[in-house]
C-alpha positions in Angstrom: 136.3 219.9 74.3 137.9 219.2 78.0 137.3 221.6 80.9 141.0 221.5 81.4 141.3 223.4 78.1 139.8 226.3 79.9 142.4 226.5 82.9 144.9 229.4 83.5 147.1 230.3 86.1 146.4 232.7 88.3 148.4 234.1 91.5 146.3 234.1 94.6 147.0 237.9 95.1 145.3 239.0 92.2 141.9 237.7 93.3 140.3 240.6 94.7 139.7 240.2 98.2 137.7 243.9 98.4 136.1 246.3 96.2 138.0 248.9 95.1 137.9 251.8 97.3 135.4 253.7 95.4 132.8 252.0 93.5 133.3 253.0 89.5 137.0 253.3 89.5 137.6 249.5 88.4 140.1 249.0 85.5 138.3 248.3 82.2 140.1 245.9 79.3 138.6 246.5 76.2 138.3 243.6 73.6 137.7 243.9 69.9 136.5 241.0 68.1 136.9 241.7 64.8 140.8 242.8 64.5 141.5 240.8 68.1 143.3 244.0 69.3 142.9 244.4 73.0 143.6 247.9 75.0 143.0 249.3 78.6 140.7 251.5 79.7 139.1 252.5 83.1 135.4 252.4 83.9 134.7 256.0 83.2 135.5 255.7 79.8 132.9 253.5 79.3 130.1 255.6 77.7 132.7 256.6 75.3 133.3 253.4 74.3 129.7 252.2 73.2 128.3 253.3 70.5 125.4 256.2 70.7 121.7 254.4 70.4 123.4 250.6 71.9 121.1 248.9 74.3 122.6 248.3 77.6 120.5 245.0 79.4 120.8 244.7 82.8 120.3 242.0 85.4 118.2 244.2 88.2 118.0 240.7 90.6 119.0 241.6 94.1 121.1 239.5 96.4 119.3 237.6 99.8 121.7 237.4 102.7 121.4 233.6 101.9 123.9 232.1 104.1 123.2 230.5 107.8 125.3 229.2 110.1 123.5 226.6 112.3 124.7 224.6 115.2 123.7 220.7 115.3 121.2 219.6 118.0 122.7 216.2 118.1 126.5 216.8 118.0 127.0 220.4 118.8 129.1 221.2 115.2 128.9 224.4 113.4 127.0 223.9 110.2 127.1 226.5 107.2 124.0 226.6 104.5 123.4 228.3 101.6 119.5 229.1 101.4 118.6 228.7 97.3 114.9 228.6 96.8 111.9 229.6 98.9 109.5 226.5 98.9 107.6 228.3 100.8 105.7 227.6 105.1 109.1 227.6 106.4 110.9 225.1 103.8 114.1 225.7 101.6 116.2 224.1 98.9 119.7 224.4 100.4 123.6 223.8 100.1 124.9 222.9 102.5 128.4 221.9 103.5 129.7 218.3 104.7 126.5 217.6 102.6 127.1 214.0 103.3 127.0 214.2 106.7 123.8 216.1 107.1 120.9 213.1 107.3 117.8 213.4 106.2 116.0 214.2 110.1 118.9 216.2 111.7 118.1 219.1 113.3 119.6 222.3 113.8 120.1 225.7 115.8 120.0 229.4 114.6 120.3 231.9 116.8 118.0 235.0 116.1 118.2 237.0 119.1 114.1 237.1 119.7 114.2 236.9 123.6 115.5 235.1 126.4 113.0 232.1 125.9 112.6 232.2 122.1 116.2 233.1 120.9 116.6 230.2 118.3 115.2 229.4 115.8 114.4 225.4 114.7 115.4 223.4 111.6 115.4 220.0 110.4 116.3 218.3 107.2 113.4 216.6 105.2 114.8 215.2 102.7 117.7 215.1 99.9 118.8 214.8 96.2 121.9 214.5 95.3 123.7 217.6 97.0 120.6 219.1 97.4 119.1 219.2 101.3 115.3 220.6 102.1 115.1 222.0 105.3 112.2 223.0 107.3 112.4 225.6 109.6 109.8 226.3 112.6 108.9 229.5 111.1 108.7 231.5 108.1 112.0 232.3 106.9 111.4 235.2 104.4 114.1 238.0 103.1 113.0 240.3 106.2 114.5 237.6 108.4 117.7 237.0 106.7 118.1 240.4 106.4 119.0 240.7 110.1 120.0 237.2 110.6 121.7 236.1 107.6 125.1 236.7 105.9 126.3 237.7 102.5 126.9 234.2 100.4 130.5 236.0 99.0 132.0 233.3 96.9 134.5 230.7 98.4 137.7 232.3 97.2 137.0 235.5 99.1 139.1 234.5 101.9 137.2 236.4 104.4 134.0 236.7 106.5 131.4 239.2 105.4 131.6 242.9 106.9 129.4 245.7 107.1 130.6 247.1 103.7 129.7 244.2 101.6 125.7 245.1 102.8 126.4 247.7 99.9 129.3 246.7 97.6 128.2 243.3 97.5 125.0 245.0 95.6 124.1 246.4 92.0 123.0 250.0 92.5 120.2 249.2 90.5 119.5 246.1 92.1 115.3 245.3 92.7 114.3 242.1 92.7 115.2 240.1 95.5 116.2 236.2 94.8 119.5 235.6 94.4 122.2 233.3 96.0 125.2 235.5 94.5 125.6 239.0 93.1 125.4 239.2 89.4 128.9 240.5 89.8 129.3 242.9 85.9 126.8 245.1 87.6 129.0 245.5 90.4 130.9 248.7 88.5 128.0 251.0 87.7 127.3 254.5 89.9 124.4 256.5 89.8 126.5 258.7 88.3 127.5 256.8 85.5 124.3 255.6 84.0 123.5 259.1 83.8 126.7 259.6 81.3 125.6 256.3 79.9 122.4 257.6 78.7 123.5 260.9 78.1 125.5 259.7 75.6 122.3 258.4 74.1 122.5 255.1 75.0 119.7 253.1 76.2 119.1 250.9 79.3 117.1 248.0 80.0 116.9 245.6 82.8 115.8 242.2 83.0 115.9 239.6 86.3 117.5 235.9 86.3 118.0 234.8 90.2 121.4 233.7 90.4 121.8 229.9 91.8 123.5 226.9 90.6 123.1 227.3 87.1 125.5 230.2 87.2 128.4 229.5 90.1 128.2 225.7 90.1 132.1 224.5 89.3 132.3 221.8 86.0 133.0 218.8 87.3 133.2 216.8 84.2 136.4 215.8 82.3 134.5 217.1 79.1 132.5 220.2 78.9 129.2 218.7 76.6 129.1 216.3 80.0 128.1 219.2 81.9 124.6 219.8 83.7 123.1 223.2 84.1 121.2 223.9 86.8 118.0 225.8 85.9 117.3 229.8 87.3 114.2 231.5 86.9 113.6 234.8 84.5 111.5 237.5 83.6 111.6 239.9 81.4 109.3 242.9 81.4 107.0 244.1 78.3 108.8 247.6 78.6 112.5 245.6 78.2 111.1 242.8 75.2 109.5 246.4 73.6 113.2 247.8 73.8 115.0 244.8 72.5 112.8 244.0 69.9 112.9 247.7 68.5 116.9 247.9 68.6 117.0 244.8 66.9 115.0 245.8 64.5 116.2 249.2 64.3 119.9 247.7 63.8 121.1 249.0 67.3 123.8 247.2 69.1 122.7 244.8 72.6 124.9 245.2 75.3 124.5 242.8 77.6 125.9 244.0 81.2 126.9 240.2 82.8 126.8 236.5 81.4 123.2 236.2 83.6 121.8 238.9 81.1 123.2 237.0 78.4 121.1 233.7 79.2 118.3 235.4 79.7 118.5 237.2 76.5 119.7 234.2 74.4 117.0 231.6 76.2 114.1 233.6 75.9 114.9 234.7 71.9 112.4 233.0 70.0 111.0 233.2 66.2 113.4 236.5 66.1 111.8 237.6 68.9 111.9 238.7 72.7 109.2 237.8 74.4 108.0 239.3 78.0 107.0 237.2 80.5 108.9 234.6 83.4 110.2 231.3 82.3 113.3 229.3 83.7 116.9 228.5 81.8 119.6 225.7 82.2 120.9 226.9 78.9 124.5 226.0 78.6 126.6 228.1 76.3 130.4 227.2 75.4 132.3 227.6 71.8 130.0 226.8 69.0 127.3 228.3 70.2 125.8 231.0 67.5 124.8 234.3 69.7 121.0 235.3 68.8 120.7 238.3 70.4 123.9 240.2 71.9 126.4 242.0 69.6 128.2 243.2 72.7 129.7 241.9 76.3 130.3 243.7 79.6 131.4 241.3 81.9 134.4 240.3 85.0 137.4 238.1 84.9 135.9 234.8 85.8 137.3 231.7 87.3 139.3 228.9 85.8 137.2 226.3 84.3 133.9 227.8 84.7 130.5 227.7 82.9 131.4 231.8 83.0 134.7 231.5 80.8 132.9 228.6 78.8 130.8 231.6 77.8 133.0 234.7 77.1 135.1 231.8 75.1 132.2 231.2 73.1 131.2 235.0 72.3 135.0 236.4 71.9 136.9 232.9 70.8 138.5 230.6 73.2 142.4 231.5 72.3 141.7 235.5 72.1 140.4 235.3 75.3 142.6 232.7 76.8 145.5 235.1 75.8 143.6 237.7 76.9 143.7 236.8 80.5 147.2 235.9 80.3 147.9 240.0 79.8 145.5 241.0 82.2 147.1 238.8 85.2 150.5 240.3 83.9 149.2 243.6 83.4 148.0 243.4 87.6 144.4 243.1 86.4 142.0 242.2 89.7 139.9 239.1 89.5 136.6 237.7 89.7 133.6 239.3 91.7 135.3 242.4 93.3 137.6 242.5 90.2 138.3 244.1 87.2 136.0 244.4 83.9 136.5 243.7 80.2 134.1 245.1 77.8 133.6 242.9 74.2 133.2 244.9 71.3 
């Protein structure tokens, strides 16, 4: 199967540039496997949609303001990195961009408004693989720091610099655990408010934590899809979420898992018909053909042409169904990817 087989067209104005105005009022396209009938709905219907005693699994990982922007002791440029992984005394696994051009021993500038004689802070590269750089800073660089210093990795086609807002919107409600490079965006949709209907309605809630990186937002560069490497992301799951899972499963309750990162966490942990607790690490790869262990049900966003994302939904729903599927939402003004719409796989 070719990557190209997973292309559509999409108009640049229906990529959602901003969050809808409220958070909860997204558009919501329902999907039903079985009879491939598809129908639209709005987020607030949601509770009514699932059935009473599902499983909702969430992915409670919390976004780092991972993005720097650095200026270059030796020529002066303005250099952009995405901070991935905390090696820990001040060094980083990083993106960063113009990779090629960014030597292993170059040094770099970040202003962090300390004082008059100690406003910058230090870096240099130590070493590479492949696009990979690790950087060592002069100083811890830990979540506190990047809170005030850093910036909000939004994805490339947001055409736009972060703002105040995206602090918040840019943020599950539920988020916790602090680790990842980019929002797991499904979450993005849920209030307060509405996980109170949710479980109201008798239906039950779980969270577990992947740390976005690589593995999810990576683009496939390969002409065929089985050519494809995953990068891998760390996982845990709690005793209190296996304990859940394993009971609905056996119970014959429906999984919902809220976002494809929930979904391979679920599916790579599942072992012996069996969720186990604990931290481990995926680079599972799922595309059509794949046979779900786990999930009977999807809530997820409109996701980008060609991506490990779609390679996914394709698998659970059926590559044509949701090929065509996307075709009606962009003519039915559906908004796309992170700060989009939603669809919800029955």
């Amino acid at each position: 199967m070719k990557t190209q087989d997973f292309f559509f067209d999409l108009p640049p104005e229906k990529i959602a540039q901003f969050p809808p105005e409220q958070r909860g009022m997204s558009r919501l396209m329902l999907l039903d496997r079985n009879n491939h009938s598809r129908s639209h709905k709005i987020m607030k219907d949601l509770p009514r949609l699932l059935e009473p005693g599902s499983l909702l699994v969430f992915n409670n990982s919390k976004v780092r303001k991972a993005r720097l922007f650095g200026t270059s002791i030796d020529t002066g440029a303005s250099v952009e990195f995405l901070l991935l992984n905390n090696l820990g005394e001040g060094r980083w696994k990083c993106l960063v961009k113009r990779a090629k051009r960014r030597r292993i021993g170059s040094r770099y500038l970040f202003a962090d408004g300390v004082g008059a004689s100690d406003s910058y802070t230090e870096a240099v590269i130590e070493s590479e693989d492949d696009e990979f750089r690790y950087i060592r800073f002069n100083r811890v660089i830990d979540d506190e720091w990047l809170d005030i210093h850093g910036h909000l990795p939004l994805p490339p086609y947001i055409k736009r610099d972060d703002v105040s807002m995206d602090s918040e919107r840019y943020q599950t409600v539920y988020a916790k655990v602090s680790g990842s490079s980019a929002a797991p965006t499904a979450g993005l949709h849920f209030t307060d408010e509405l996980l109170e209907e949710i479980k109201s309605a008798g239906i039950e809630t779980a969270f577990v934590t992947l740390h976005v990186g690589l593995g999810t937002f990576l683009p496939v560069r390969s002409e065929y899809i089985t050519d494809h490497k995953m990068h891998e992301e760390s996982y845990s799951i709690s005793f209190e979420t296996a304990a859940a899972v394993n009971r609905a499963k056996k119970e014959g309750r429906k999984i919902v898992a809220v976002g494809t990162t929930s979904v391979r966490t679920l599916e790579s942990a599942w072992k012996d018909n069996h969720l186990p607790s604990g931290e481990g690490a995926t680079s599972i790869f799922i595309y059509p053909g794949y046979t779900f262990q786990v999930i009977d049900s999807l809530f997820t966003n409109f996701h980008t042409p060609e991506s490990t994302l779609l390679m996914l939904v394709s698998a659970f729903a059926g590559k044509d169904f949701i090929m065509e599927s996307y075709k009606e939402a962009v003519r039915e003004g559906y908004r796309f990817f992170s700060y989009g719409d939603a669809m919800l796989i029955l």
